[in-house]
BAKEVO-358810 format. One record per residue: residue in three letters; z, x, y of N, C-alpha, C, O in turn. Coordinates in steps of 0.2 Angstrom, whole numbers, plus 5000, padded with zeros to 4 digits. Example, Ala and Ser with C-alpha at 12.3 -4.5 7.8 and 13.67 -1.06 7.14 Angstrom:
BEGIN
ALA503950664972503950624978503950664984504250714983
SER503550644989503650684995503950645000504050675006
//
This chain:
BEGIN
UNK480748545113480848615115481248655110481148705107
UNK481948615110482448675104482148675099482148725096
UNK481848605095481548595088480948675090481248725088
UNK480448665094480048745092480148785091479748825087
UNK481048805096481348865094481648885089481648945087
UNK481848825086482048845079481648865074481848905070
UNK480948835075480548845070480248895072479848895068
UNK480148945075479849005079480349055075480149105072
UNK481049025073481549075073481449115068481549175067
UNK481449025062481449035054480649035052480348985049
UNK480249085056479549085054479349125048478749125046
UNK479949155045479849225041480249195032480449225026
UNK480149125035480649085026479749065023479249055025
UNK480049095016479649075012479349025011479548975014
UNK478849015007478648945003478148905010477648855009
UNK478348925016478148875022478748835022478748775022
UNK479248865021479748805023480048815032480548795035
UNK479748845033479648845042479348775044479448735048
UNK478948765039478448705043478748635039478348585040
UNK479348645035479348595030480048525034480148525040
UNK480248495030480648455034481148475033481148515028
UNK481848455036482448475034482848455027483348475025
UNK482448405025482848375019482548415016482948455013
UNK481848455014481748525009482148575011482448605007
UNK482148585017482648625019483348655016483448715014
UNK483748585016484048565013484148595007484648635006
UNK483648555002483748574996483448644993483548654987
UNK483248684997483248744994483648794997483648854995
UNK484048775000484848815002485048784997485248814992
UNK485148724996485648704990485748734983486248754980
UNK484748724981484648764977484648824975484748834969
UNK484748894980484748944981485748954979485949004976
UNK486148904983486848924982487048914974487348954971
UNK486548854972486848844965486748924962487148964960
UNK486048924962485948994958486349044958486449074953
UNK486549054965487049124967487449124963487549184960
UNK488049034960488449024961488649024950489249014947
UNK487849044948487849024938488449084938488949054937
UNK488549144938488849184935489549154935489849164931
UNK489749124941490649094943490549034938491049014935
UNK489948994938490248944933490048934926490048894922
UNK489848994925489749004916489949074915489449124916
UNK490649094914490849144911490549174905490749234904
UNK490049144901489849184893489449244897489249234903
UNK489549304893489149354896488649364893488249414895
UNK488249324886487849324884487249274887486649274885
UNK487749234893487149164893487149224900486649254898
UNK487249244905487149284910486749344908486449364913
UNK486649374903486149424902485849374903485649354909
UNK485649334897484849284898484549274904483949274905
UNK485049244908484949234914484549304920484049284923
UNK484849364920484749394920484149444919483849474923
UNK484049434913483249444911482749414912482149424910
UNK483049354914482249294917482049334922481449334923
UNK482349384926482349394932481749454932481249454936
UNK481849484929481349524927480549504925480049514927
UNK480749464920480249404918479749384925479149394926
UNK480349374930479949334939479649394943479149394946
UNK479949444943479449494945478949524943478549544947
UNK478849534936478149544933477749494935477249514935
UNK477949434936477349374936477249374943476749354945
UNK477649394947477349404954476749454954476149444956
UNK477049504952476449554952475849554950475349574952
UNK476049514942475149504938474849444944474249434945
UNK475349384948475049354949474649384955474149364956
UNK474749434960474449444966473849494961473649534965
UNK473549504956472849544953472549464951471949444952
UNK472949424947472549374945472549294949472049264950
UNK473249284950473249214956473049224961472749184964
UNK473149274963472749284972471949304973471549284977
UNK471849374966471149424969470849374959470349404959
UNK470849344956470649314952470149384946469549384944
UNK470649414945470449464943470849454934471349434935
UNK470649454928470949464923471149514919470849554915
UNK471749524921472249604920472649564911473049524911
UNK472349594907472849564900473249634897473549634892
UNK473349684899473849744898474249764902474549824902
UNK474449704906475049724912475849754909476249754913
UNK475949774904476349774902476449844906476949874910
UNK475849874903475749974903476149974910476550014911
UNK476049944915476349964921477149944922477449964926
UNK477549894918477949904916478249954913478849974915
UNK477949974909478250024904478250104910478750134910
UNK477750124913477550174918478350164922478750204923
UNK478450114924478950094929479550124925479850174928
UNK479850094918480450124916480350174913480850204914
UNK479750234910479850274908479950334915480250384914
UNK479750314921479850364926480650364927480950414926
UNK480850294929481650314929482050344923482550374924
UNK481750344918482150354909482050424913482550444915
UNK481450464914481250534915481750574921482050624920
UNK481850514926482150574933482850544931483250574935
UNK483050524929483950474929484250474922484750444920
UNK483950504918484550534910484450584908484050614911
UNK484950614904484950674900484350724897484350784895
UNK483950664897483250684894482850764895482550804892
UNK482950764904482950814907483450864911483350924913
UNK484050824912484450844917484550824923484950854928
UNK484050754925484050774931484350684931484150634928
UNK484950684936485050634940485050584946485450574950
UNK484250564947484150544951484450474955484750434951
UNK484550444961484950374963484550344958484050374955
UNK484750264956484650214956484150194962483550174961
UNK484450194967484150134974483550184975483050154973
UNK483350244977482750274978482350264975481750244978
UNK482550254968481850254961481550204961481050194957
UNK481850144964481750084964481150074967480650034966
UNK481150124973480350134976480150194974479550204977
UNK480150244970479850294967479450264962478850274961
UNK479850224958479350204953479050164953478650164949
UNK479150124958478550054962477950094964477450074962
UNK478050164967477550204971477150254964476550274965
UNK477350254959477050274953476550244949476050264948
UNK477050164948476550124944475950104949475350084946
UNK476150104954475550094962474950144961474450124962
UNK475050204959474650244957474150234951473550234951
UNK474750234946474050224941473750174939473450174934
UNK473950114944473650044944472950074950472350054950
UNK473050124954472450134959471950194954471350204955
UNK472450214948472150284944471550224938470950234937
UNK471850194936471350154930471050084935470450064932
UNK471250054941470750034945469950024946469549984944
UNK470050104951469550144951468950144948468450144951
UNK469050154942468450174939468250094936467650074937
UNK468550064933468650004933468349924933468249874930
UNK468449934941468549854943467849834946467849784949
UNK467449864945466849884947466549824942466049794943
UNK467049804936466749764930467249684930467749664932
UNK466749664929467049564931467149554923466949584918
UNK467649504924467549434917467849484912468349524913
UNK467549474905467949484899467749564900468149594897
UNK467349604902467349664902467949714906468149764903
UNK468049684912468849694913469249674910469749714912
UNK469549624907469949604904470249654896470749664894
UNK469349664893469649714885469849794890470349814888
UNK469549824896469649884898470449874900470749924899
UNK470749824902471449814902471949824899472449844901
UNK471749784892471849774886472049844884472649864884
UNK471549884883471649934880472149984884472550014880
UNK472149994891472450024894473149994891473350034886
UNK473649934892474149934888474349934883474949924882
UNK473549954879473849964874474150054871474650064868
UNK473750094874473650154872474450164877474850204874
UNK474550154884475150174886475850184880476150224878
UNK475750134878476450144873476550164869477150184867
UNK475850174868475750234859475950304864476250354863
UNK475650294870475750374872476350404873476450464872
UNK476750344875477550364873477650374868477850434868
UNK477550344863477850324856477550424854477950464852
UNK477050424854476650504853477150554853477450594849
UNK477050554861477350624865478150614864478550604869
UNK478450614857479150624856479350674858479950674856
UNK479050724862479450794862479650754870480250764871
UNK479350734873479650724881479950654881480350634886
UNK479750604876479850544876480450524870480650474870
UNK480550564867481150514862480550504856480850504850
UNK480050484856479650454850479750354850479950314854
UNK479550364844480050274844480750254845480950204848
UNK481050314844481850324847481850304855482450284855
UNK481550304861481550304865481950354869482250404867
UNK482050344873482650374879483150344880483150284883
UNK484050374878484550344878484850364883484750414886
UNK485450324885486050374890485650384898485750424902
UNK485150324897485050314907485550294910486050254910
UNK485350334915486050314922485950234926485450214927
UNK486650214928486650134927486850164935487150214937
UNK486550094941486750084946487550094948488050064945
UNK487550124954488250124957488150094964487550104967
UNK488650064966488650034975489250034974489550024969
UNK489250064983489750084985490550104979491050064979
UNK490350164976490750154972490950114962491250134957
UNK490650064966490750014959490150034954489550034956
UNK490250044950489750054941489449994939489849954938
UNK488849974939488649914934488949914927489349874924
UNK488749974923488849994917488549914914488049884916
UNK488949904911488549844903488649784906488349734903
UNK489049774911489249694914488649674917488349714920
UNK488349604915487649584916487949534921487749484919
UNK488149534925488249504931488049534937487649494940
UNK488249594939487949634943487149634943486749624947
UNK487149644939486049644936485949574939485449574943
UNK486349514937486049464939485749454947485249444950
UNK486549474950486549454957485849524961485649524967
UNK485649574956485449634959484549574960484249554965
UNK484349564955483949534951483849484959483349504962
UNK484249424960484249374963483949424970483349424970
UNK484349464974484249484979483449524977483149514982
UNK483149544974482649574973482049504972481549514975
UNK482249464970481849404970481549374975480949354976
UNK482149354979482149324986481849364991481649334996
UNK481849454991481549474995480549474992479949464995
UNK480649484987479949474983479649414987479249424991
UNK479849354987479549304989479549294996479449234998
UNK479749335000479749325006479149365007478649345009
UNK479149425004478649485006478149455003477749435007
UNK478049434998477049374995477049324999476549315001
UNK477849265001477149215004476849255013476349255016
UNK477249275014476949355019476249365021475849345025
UNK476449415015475649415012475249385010474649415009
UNK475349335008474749275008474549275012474049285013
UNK474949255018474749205022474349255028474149235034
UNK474249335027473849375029473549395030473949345030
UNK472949415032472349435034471949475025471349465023
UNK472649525021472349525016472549485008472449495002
UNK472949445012473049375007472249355008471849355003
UNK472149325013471649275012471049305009470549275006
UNK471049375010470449425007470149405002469549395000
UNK470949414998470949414990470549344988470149334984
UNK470949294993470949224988469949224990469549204986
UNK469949254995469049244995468649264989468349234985
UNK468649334989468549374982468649324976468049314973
UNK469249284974469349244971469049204969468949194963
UNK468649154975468349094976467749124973467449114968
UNK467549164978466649194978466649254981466749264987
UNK466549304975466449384976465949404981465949444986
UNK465349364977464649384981464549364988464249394992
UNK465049294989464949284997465449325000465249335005
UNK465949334998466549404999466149465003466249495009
UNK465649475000465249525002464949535007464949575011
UNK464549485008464249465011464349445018464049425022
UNK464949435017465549415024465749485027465749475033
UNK465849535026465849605027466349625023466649675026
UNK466649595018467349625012467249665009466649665006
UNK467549725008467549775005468049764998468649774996
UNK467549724994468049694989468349744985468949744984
UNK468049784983468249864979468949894980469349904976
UNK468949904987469449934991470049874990470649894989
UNK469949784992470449734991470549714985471049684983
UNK469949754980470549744972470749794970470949794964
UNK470749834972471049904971471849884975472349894971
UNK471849874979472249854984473149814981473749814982
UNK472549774977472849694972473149724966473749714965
UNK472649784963473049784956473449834958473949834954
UNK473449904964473949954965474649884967474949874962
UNK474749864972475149824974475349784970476049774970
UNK475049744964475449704957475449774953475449734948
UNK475549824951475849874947476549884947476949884943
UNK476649894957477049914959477649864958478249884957
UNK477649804958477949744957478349764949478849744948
UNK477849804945478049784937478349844938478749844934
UNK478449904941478849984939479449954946479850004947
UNK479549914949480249884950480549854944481149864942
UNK480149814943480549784937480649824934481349824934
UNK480349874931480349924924481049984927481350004922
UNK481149994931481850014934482349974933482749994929
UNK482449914935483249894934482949864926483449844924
UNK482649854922482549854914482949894913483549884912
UNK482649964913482750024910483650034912484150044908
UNK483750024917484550054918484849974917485349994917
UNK484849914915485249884911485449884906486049884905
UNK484749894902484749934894485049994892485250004887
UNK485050054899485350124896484850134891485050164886
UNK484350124892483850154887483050124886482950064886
UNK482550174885481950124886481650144877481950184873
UNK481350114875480850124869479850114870479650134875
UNK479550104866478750084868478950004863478449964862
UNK479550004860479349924857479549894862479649834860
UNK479749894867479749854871479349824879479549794884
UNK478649864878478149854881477649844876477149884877
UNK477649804871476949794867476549724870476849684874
UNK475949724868475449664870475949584870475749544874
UNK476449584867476949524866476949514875476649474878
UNK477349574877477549574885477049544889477049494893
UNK476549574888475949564892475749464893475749424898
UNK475649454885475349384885476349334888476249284891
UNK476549354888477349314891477049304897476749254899
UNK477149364903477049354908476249324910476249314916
UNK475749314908475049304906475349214906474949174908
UNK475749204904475949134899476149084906475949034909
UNK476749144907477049104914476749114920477049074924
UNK476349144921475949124930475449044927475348994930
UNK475249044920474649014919475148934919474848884922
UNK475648934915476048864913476348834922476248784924
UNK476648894927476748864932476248854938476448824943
UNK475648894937475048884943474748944945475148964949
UNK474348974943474249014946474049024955473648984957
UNK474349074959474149104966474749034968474549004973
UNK475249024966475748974970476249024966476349044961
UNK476549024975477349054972477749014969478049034964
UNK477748964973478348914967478248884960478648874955
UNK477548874960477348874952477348944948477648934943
UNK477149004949477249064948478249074946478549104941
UNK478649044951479449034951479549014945479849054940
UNK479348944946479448894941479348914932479748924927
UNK478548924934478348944926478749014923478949014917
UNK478749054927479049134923479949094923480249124919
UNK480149044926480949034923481149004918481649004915
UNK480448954916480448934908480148974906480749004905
UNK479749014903479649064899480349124899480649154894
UNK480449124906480849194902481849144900482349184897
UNK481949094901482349054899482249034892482649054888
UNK481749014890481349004882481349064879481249054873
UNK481349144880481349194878481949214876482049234870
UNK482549224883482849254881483549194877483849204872
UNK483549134881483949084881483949024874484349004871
UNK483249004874483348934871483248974863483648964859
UNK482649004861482449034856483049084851482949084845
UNK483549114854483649144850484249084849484449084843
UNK484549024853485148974851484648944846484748944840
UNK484248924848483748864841483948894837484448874835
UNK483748954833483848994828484648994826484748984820
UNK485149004831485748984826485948904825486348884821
UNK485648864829485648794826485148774821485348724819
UNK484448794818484348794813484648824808484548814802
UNK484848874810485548894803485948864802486148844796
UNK486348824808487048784808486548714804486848674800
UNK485948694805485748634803485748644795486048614790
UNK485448694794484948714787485748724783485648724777
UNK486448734785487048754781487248694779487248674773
UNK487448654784487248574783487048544779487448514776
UNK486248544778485948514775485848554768485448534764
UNK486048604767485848664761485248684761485048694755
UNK484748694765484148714764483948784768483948804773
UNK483848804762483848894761483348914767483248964769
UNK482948864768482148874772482748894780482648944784
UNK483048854781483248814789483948894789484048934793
UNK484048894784484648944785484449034788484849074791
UNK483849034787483349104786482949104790482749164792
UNK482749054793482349054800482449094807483049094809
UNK481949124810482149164813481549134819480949144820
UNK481849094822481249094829480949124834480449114838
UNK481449184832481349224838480549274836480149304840
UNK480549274828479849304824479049264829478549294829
UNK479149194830478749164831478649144838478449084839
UNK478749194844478849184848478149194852477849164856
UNK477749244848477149264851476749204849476249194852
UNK477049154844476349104844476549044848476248984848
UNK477149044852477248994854477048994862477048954866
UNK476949064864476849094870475849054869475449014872
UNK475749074864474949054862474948974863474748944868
UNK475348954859475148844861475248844866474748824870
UNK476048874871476048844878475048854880474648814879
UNK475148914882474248934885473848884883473548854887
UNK473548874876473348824871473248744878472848724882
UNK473848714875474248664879474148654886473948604888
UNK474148704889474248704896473448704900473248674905
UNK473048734896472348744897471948684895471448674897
UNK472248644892471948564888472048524891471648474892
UNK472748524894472948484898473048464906472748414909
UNK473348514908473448574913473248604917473648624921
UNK472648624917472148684919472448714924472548774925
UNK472648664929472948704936473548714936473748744941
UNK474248714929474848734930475348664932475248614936
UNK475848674929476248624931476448614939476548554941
UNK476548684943476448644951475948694954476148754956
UNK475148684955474848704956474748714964474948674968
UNK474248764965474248764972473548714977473148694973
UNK473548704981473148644982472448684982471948644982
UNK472348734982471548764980471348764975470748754974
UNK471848764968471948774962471848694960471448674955
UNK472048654963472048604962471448554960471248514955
UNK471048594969470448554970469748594966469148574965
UNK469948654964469348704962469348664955468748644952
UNK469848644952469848594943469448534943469048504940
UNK469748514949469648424951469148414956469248364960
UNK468548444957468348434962467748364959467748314961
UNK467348394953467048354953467448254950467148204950
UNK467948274950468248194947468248184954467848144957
UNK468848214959468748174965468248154969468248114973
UNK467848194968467248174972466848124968466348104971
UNK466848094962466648024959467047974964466847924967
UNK467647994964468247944966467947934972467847884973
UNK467847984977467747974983467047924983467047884988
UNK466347924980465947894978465947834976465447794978
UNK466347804974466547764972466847714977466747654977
UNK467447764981467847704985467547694991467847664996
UNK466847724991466347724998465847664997465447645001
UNK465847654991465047614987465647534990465447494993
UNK466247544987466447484987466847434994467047384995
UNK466747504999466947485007466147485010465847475015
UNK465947495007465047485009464847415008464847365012
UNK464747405001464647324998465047284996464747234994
UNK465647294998466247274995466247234985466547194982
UNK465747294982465747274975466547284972466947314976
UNK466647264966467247284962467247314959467447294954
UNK466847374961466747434956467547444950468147434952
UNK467447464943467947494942468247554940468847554939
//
C-alpha cells in the first residue's frame, strides 16, 4: 500500500521512472547531481561554455524531435525557427530599437512567435509527404537567413544585432559568465523533458506516433492528421525560439551565420545518432554532437597543432577541424543509417519497425525447432 502511494506520488518523473526500480532511480538522481555539480568541479570557463551550449543543442533536438520522432514528418530547415526565436529577442531586448524587454517573458514570447510561423509555413505545407516536404523546408531555412542577412536596415545585415540585454534574477547580471547560462540551460532542460514524456504519453502523443506508423490508417481512425501536424511542427518551433532566446542573450548579439543549413543538419544528426521519438536517446545523442561541436573539435584542432609542432609537419600545424565539421556531422548520419538505423538507444517501436522482419525469421525458427526439435541453425 505505501509502495502505491509512492508511486502515485512521483507519477509526473520522466522517462517512466515512476514505474522504474529504485536502483534507476537511484542512478538518475545521481546522474542529475553529477551534472548540477560540472561547474564546481571544473573551474575553465571555456570548458563551461561548451558545456553550456550542448544545452541549447538538447533543446532544438527536442523540438525537431516531436515534428519528426513522434509525427515522423521530415523537417530539414529547422534552423529558420531558431533564428525567428533569437532575432524576436535581438528586436524587443537591444538598442536596436529602444525597447527593453525582460528576459524571462520573452522566453515565452518567442516560443509563442516561432509557434506561429511553424503554424504560418505548416499550413500550407504539410499537406505534402516524403521528399516534397523535406525540399519545402529546406528552403524555408534557407531564405530565413538571407532575410535577415537582406533587411539590414532593421536587422544589422551580416553584422547582426549587438548589445542584447543579458538576463537578471533577483538582482544578479548573467553578463558573460557561462555558468549562469549552464545552470539556466539545465533547469530548462529538465522541465523540457518532463513536459514531452508528458506529452507522449498523451492522448496527442499517441496521435502523433499513429500518423507516424500509418497516415492513412490515421485517418481512417477519425484523426485529424492536418490539424496533429500542424500541432507538431507549431509546438517543435516553439522548442527552437526558447532556445533562440537564451542563445541570443548569451552571445549579446545574433548574426544569420549562425543559423545556416550546418545548424540544421547538427541537430538532424543528434536525434538520428541517439534514436529518434525516445527522449533519452534524443538526450543522449544531441550531448555527443553538441559536446563534439563545441568541446572535442575545437581541442583536436589545438592537439593536432601541438602534434604537427612536434613532429614539424606544416599539414598538422594548419589544420582546422572545426572547417570540417559539416562532413563529420554527414559520416556520423552515413554510419549510423548503415549500422544503426534505430539510433544508439532507440525506442522500442523504433526498434521493432527496423527489426521486425529478422525477429520474426527468428521467431520462425525457434517454433520449427520446439515443433520438431530439428537443430536448425
Amino acid at each position: 500500500m505505501l509502495g502505491g502511494a509512492l508511486r502515485r506520488r512521483v507519477r509526473w518523473l520522466p522517462f517512466g521512472l515512476s514505474d522504474a526500480p529504485l536502483s534507476r532511480l537511484l542512478v538518475g538522481v545521481a546522474v542529475v547531481i553529477v551534472l548540477a555539480m560540472i561547474p564546481m568541479l571544473d573551474r575553465n570557463s571555456s570548458h563551461i561554455s561548451a558545456f553550456a551550449d550542448t544545452g541549447y543543442v538538447m533543446i532544438l533536438a527536442f523540438g525537431l524531435n516531436i515534428i519528426v520522432g513522434y509525427t515522423g514528418l521530415l523537417a530539414l530547415g529547422f534552423a529558420a525557427f531558431f533564428a525567428i526565436g533569437s532575432y524576436t529577442y535581438a528586436f524587443l531586448a537591444s538598442p536596436q530599437y529602444g525597447v527593453h524587454l525582460s528576459f524571462w517573458p520573452m522566453l515565452l514570447v518567442s516560443a509563442a512567435v516561432a509557434a506561429i510561423f511553424g503554424l504560418l509555413l505548416g499550413a500550407p505545407t504539410l499537406r505534402l509527404r516524403g521528399d516534397y516536404l523535406a525540399i519545402v523546408t529546406l528552403g524555408f531555412g534557407e531564405i530565413v537567413p538571407q532575410v535577415f542577412q537582406n533587411l539590414d536596415k532593421y536587422t544589422g545585415g551580416p553584422d547582426g544585432i549587438a548589445g542584447i540585454d543579458q538576463p537578471r534574477l533577483f538582482g544578479y547580471a548573467f553578463g558573460f559568465n557561462p555558468t549562469p547560462y549552464y545552470y539556466l540551460y539545465f533547469v530548462i532542460i529538465v522541465i523540457c523533458l518532463v513536459l514531452l514524456n508528458n506529452l507522449r504519453n498523451s492522448r496527442v502523443g499517441r496521435t502523433w506516433m499513429a500518423i507516424r506508423e500509418d497516415e492513412l490508417a490515421a485517418e481512417h481512425m477519425g484523426i485529424n492528421t492536418t490539424s496533429a501536424k500542424l500541432l507538431a511542427f507549431s509546438l517543435g518551433s516553439a522548442f527552437a525560439g526558447v532556445a533562440g532566446v537564451i542563445y541570443a542573450a548569451k552571445l549579446s548579439t545574433v548574426s544569420p551565420s549562425g543559423f545556416d543549413f550546418n545548424t540544421s543538419v547538427m541537430i538532424l544528426a543528434a536525434i538520428v545518432l541517439g534514436g529518434m521519438g525516445n527522449l533519452i536517446g534524443v538526450l543522449f545523442g544531441s550531448a555527443i554532437i553538441g559536446l563534439l561541436n563545441f568541446f572535442v573539435l575545437p581541442q583536436s584542432s589545438n592537439w593536432a597543432h601541438s602534434l604537427g609542432t612536434a613532429l614539424h609537419m606544416d599539414f598538422l600545424q594548419g589544420v582546422d577541424l572545426n572547417a570540417y565539421r559539416f562532413m563529420i556531422y554527414g559520416i556520423i548520419l552515413v554510419l549510423v543509417m548503415l549500422f544503426r538505423p534505430e539510433g544508439l538507444v532507440p525506442s522500442a517501436a523504433r526498434r521493432a519497425e527496423l527489426h521486425a522482419e529478422q525477429e520474426a525469421g527468428a521467431g520462425i525458427a525457434l517454433q520449427e525447432q520446439a515443433e520438431f526439435g530439428a537443430d536448425i541453425p
